[in-house]
N, C-alpha and C positions, 0 to 999 in steps of 0.2 A: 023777879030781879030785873033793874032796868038797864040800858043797855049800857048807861056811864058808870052803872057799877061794875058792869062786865069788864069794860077799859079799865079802870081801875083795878082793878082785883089783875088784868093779864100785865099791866104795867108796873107794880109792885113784885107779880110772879116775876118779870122781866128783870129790875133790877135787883132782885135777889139772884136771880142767874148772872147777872153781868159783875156781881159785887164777889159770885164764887170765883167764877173767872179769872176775875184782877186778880183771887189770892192763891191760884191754882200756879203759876212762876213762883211765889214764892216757896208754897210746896215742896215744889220739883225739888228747888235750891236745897231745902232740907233734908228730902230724901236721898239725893246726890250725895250731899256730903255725909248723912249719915253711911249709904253704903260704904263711902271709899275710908270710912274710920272705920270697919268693920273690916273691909278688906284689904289696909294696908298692911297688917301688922301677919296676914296670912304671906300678902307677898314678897316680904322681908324677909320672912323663915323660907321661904320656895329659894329667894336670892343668894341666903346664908348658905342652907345645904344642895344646891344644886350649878347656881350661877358660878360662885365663888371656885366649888374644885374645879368648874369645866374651865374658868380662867387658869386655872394654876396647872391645869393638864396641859394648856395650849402652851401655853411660859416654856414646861417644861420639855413637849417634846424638840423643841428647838435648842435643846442642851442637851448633851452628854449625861446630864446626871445619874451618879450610881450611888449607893447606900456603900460601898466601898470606897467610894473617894469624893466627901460630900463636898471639897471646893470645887466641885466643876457643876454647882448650881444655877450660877449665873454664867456659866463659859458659853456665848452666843460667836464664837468664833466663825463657824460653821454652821449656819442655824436650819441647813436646810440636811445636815447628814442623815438623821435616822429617817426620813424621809427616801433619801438617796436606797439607803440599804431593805428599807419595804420589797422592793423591786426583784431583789436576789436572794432573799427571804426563803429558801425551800422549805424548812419548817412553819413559815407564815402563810405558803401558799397552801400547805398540804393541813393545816387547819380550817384554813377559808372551804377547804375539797370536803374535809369532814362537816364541816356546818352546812354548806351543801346541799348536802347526801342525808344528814339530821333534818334539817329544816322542811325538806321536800316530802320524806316517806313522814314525820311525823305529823305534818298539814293534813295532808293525805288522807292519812288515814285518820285522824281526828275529825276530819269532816267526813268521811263517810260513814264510825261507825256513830257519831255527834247526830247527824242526818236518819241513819236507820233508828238510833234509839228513839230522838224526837217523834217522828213514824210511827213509832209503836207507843208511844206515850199520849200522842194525840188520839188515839182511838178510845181511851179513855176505859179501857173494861178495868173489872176489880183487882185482876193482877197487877197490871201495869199502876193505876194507882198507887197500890202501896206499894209499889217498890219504886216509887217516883222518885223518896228522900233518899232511899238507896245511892242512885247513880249521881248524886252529887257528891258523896263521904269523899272519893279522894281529891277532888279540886278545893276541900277546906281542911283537908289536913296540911300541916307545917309541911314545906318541901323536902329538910332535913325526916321528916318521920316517914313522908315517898320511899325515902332512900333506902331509910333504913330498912322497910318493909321486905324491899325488893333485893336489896342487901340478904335477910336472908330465905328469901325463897331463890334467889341462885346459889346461894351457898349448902352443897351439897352436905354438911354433917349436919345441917340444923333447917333444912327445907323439908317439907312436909311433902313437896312436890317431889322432890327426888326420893324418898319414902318408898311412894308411890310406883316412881320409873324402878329403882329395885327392886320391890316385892313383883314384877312382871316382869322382870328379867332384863330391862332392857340396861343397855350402859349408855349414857347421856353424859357427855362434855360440861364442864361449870362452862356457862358461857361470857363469864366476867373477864374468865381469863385465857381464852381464846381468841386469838385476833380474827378469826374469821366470823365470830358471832359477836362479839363486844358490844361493835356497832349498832346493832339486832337489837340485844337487850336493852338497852337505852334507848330505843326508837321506842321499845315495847312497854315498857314503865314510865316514857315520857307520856304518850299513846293515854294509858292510864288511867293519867294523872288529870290529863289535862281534857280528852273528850267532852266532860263534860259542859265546859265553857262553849264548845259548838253547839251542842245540845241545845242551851237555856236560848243561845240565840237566835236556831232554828225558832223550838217549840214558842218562843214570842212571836213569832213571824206566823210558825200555822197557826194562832191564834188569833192573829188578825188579820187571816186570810178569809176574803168575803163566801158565806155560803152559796153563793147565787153564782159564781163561777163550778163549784163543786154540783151544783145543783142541776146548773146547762147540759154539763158533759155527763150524768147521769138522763137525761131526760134523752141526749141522743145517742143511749146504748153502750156507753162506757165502761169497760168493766174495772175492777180496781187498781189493775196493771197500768191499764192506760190513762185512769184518773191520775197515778202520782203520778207515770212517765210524762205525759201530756200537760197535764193539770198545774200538780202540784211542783215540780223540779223546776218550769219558768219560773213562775210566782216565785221560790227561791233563792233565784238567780243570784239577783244584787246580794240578797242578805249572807248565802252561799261564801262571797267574794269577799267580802265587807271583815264577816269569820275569816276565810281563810287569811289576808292582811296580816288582821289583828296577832293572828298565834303565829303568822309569819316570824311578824318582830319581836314577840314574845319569844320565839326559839332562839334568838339572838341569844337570850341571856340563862339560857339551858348551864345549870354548874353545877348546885348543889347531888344532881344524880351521877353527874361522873364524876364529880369530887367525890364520895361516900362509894360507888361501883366499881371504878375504872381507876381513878387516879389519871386518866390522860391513856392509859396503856390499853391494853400490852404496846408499849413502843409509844405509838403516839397514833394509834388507831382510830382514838376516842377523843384527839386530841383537838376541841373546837377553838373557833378565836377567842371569845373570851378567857378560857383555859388559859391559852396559848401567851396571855394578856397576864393573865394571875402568876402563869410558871417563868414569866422573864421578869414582872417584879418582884416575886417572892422569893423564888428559887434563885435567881441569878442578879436580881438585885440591879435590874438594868431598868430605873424608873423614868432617865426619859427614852429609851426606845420603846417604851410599854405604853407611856404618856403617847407618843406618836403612832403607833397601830389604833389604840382608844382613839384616838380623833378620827381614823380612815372608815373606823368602825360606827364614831356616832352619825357622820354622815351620812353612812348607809341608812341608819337607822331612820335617820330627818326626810329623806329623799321616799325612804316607806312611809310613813309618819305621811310627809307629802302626799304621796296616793291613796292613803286611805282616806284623807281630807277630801279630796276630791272627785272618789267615789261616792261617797256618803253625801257631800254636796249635790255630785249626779242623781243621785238616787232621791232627793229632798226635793230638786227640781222635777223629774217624773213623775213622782209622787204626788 
């Protein structure tokens, strides 16, 4: 081949690459807009059922409005009263006390026994295998069917567990309807239900945790204690946090088990903010002071929302 064939032949290659080139903008242009026809009509429905009520919560809690006296829909007279009364709220504070005291023991303990199962599922023996799908059944059953479960293994005529506590003589409290254990139980069926969302996030995480760190701390004398203390609970860390967040906010909206257990009681024991949120518009028909707690509450929630952003962000730049 001689050498003006070579030119030839790279200068033909040439503009066949500069002729993709030119038509690579209009591509884009196509692709562009085919995405946003595919995803407007998602983010219409997101605007309809989410934008829309969060406007009409705002509208409202700046009114008075009650389901007993619907002219005072638009009454902006006062637009900052139920606002005002947040403040002196002792039934608002003492559900904010309960969610709390839920949110904190139910984290908790969802990451650690989230974290121990993870632990023993990554070792990988024949037991732990098949009982893998096991430890997910109650993070996919309906939350109503949570309820109900637990519903009745406290309910002492029809619990198998109290069965059990009689035929050995003991006497055992229902604790649904005890204020002193209410609490308890609902931490304990939240617990549950939900563990296993720690779990999947760990067990992703020791899964791509590199061998050669496991490998190091074997080679200078590690035994297995110190492998996970040492080892594996850094490594962890972020993912640890990242979990705990997530079910943070997630406890926010804890209902359907003390709706179905508790009812809010004995008294108002059980009685969390969103509760708290449901029993002033349903029960008492107070929809813009309900509309105005909802706001104090979705704040919180944007402000977590917020920090998990920014962890996850942290952890993407360490990474």
């Amino acid at each position: 081949m001689s050498i003006s064939t070579k030119v030839s032949d790279y200068a033909a290659a040439s503009d066949g690459r500069g002729a993709a080139i030119g038509a690579l903008p209009h591509f884009e242009r196509q692709r562009i807009r085919f995405f946003w026809m595919l995803l407007t009509p998602v983010l219409v429905i997101l605007a309809i059922v989410t934008l829309l009520p969060t406007i009409y919560l705002l509208v409202t809690s700046f009114t008075p409005l009650s389901l007993a006296t619907p002219g005072t829909a638009w009454n902006f007279s006062d637009p900052l009263a139920n606002y005002k009364v947040l403040f002196g709220d002792s039934r608002l504070h003492n559900s904010l006390w309960v969610q709390l005291k839920l949110s904190f023991f139910t984290v908790v303990l969802q990451l650690l026994l989230g974290l121990v199962v993870a632990l023993l599922l990554n070792m990988r023996t024949a037991l732990m295998e098949a009982l893998r799908s096991t430890f997910l059944v109650p993070m996919v059953l309906p939350p109503i069917v949570v309820a109900i479960i637990w519903k009745v293994l406290y309910s002492p005529d029809i619990s198998p567990a109290w069965w059990i506590f009689k035929a050995l003589g003991w006497s055992v409290a229902t604790p649904i309807t005890d204020a002193n254990w209410a609490l308890t139980a609902i931490i304990i069926a939240d617990t549950w239900e939900w563990f296993p969302f720690t779990m999947l996030i760990i067990l992703a995480a020791l899964s791509m945790m590199p061998e050669e760190l496991r490998e190091a701390a074997r080679i200078d004398g590690a035994t297995s204690w110190q492998l996970t203390w040492f080892v594996t609970l850094p490594y962890l860390r972020n993912t640890l946090l990242v979990a705990g967040l997530f079910r943070l906010i997630d406890s926010i909206k804890t209902f359907p088990l003390i709706y179905i257990l508790t009812d809010g009681g004995p008294g108002t024991v059980t009685e969390v903010s969103n509760y708290y949120v449901f029993s002033q518009s349903f029960n008492y028909s107070y929809i813009g002071y309900s509309s105005a707690v909802t706001m104090v509450l979705l704040a919180i929630t944007l402000l977590l929302s917020w920090i998990i952003i920014r962890v996850v962000a942290g952890e993407s730049r360490v990474d």
